[in-house]
C-alpha positions as CSV (number, residue, x, y, z in Angstrom):
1,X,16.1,-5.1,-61.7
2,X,14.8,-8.6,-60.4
3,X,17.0,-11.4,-59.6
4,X,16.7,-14.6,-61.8
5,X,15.0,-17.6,-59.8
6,X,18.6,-19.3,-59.5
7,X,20.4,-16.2,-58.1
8,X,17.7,-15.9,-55.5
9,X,17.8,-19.6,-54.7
10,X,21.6,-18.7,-54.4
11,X,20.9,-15.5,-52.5
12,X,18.9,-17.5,-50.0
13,X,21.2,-20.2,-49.4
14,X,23.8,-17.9,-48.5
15,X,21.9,-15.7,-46.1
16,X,20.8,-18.7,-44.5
17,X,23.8,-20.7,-44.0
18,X,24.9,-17.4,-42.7
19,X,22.3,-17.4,-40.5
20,X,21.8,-20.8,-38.9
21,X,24.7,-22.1,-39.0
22,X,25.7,-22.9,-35.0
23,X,28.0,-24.9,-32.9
24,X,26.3,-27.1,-30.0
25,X,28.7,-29.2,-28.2
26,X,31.6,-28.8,-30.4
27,X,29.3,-30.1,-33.3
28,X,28.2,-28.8,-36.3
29,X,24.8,-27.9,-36.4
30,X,21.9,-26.7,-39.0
31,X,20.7,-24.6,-36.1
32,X,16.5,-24.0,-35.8
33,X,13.8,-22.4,-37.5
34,X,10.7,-21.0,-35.9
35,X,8.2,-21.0,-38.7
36,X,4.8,-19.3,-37.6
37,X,2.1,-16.7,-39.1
38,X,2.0,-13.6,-37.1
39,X,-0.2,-10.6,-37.9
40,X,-2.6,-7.7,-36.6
41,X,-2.1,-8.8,-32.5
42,X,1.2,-10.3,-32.9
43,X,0.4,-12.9,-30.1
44,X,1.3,-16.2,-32.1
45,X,5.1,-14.1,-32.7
46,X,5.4,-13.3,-29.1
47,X,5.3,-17.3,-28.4
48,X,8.1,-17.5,-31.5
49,X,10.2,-14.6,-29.9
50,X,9.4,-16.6,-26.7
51,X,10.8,-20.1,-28.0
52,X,13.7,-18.6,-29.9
53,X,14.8,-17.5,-26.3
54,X,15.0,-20.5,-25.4
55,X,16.8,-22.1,-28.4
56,X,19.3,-19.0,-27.9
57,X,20.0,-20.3,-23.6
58,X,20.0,-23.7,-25.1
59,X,23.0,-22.7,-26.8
60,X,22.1,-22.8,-30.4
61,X,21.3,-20.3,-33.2
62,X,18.0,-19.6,-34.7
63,X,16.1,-18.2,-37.6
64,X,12.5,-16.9,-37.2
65,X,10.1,-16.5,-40.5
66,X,7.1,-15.1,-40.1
67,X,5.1,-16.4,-43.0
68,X,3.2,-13.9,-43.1
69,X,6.3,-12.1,-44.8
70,X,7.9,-14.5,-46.6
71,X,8.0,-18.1,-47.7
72,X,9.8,-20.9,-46.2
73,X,12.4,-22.3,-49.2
74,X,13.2,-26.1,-49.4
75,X,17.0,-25.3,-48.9
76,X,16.7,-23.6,-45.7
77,X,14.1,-26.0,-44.3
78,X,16.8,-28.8,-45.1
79,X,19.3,-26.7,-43.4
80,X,17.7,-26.8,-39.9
81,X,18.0,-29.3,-37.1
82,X,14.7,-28.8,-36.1
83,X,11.8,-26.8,-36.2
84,X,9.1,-24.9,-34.4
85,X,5.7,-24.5,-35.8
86,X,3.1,-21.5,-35.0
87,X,0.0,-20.5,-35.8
88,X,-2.8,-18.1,-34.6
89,X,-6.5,-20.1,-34.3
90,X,-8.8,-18.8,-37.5
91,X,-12.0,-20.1,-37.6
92,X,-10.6,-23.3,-35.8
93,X,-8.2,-24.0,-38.6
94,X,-4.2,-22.9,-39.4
95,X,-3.4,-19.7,-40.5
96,X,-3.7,-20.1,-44.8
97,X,0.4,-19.5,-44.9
98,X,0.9,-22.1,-42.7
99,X,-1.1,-24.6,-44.4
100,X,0.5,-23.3,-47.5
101,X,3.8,-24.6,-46.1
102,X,2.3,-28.1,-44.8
103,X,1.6,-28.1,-48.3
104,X,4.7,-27.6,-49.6
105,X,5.8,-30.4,-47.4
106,X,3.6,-32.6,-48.8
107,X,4.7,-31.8,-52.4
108,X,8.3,-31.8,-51.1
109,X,7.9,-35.2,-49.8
110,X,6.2,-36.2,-53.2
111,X,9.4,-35.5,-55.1
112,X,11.3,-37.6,-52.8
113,X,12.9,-34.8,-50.2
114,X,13.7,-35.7,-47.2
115,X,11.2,-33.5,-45.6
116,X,10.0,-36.4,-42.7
117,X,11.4,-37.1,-39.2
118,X,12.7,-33.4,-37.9
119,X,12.1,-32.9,-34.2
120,X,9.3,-30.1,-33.8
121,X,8.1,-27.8,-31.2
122,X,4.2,-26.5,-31.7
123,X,2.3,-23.5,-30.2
124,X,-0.5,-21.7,-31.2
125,X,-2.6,-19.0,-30.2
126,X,-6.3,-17.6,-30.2
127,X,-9.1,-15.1,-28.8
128,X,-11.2,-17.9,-27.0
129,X,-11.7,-20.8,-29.6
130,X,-8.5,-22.5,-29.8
131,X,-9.9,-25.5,-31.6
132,X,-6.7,-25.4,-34.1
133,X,-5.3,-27.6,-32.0
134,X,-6.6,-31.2,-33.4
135,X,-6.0,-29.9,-37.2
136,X,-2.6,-28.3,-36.8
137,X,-1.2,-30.9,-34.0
138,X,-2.7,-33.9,-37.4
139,X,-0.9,-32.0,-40.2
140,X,2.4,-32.2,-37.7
141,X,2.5,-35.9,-37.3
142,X,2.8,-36.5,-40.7
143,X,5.8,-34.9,-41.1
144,X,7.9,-34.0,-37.5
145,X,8.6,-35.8,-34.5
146,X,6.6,-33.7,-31.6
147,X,8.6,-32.4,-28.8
148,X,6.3,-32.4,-25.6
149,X,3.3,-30.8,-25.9
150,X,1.8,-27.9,-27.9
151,X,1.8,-25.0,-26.5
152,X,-1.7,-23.1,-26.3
153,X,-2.1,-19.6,-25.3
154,X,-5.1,-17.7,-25.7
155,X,-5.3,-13.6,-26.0
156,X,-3.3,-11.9,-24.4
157,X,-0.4,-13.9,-24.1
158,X,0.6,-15.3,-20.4
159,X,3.7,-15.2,-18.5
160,X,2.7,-18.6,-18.3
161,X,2.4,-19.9,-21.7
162,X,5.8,-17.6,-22.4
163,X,7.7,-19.5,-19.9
164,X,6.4,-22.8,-21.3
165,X,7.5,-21.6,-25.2
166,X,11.1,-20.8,-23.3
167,X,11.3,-24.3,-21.6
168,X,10.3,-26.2,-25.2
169,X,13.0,-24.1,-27.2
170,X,15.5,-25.6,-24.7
171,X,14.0,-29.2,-25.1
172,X,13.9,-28.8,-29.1
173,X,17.7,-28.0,-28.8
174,X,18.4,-31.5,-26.5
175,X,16.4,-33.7,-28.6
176,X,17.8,-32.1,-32.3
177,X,21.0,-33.2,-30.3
178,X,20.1,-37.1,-29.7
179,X,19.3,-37.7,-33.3
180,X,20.9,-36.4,-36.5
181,X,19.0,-35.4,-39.3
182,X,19.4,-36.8,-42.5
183,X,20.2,-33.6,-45.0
């Protein structure tokens, strides 16, 4: 038995107040979401494991969705403070579920959301072309408000570029803090 479209919209908004609801500084918070496409190496989800850690040091709670497995819904996008955005490099372009949900942004916006202006962390990774970058770093602007700079890692994934995905998650927490978001 399948659940009607407004008991899953229900069911979702439950799980994820559950889920990323946190307390920074005495405050109320949304929490983060890590929203990336991870697949056959797993690379681009050892950056969002990576970042998540350091959201989690930073003090605050955090969601990852791979959307590779499932779909990022308007309500829980709304819900978070802020965001971080990965993809893996394919064919020097975003991975198509990821572009599916810069779509959905767009649309979002269209009906008058308030989908604009959420602080952002970006990484990415790839076997050796890592041309993604310009594409997926343009599609960002138009929506989030980059925090430092993307992070790039190419197969296998670094210490390096791990420790860099750490130090951002920390830095996406302090700058969701300066600014609310409008919900």
């Amino acid at each position: 038995m399948s659940l009607s479209p407004f008991k899953k919209a229900l069911e979702w908004k439950i799980l994820g107040s559950a889920i990323i609801t946190g307390n920074i500084g005495g405050e109320e918070m949304g929490g983060m979401l890590i929203i990336y496409h991870s697949q056959q190496f797993g690379n681009t989800k050892a950056l969002a494991e990576a970042l998540a850690e350091g959201v989690r040091q930073a003090g605050a709670e955090v969601e990852l969705i791979n959307t590779n497995e499932h779909r990022v819904t308007l309500d829980k996008f709304l819900a978070a403070d802020a965001v971080g955005l990965g993809t893996p490099d394919y064919f020097s372009y975003l991975a198509g579920t990821i572009k599916t949900f810069f779509d959905d942004l767009y649309l979002w916006d269209q009906e008058g959301r308030p989908v604009k202006g959420k602080p952002a962390a970006l990484f990415f990774s790839h076997g050796g072309g890592g041309k993604v970058r310009q594409p997926f770093e343009s599609l960002a602007r138009r929506f989030f408000q980059q925090v430092g700079e993307t992070v790039e890692a190419q197969r296998p994934v670094s210490e390096e570029a791990r420790k860099k995905c750490l130090a951002i998650g920390k830095e996406l927490v302090r700058e969701s803090e300066k600014k609310p978001v409008k919900k």
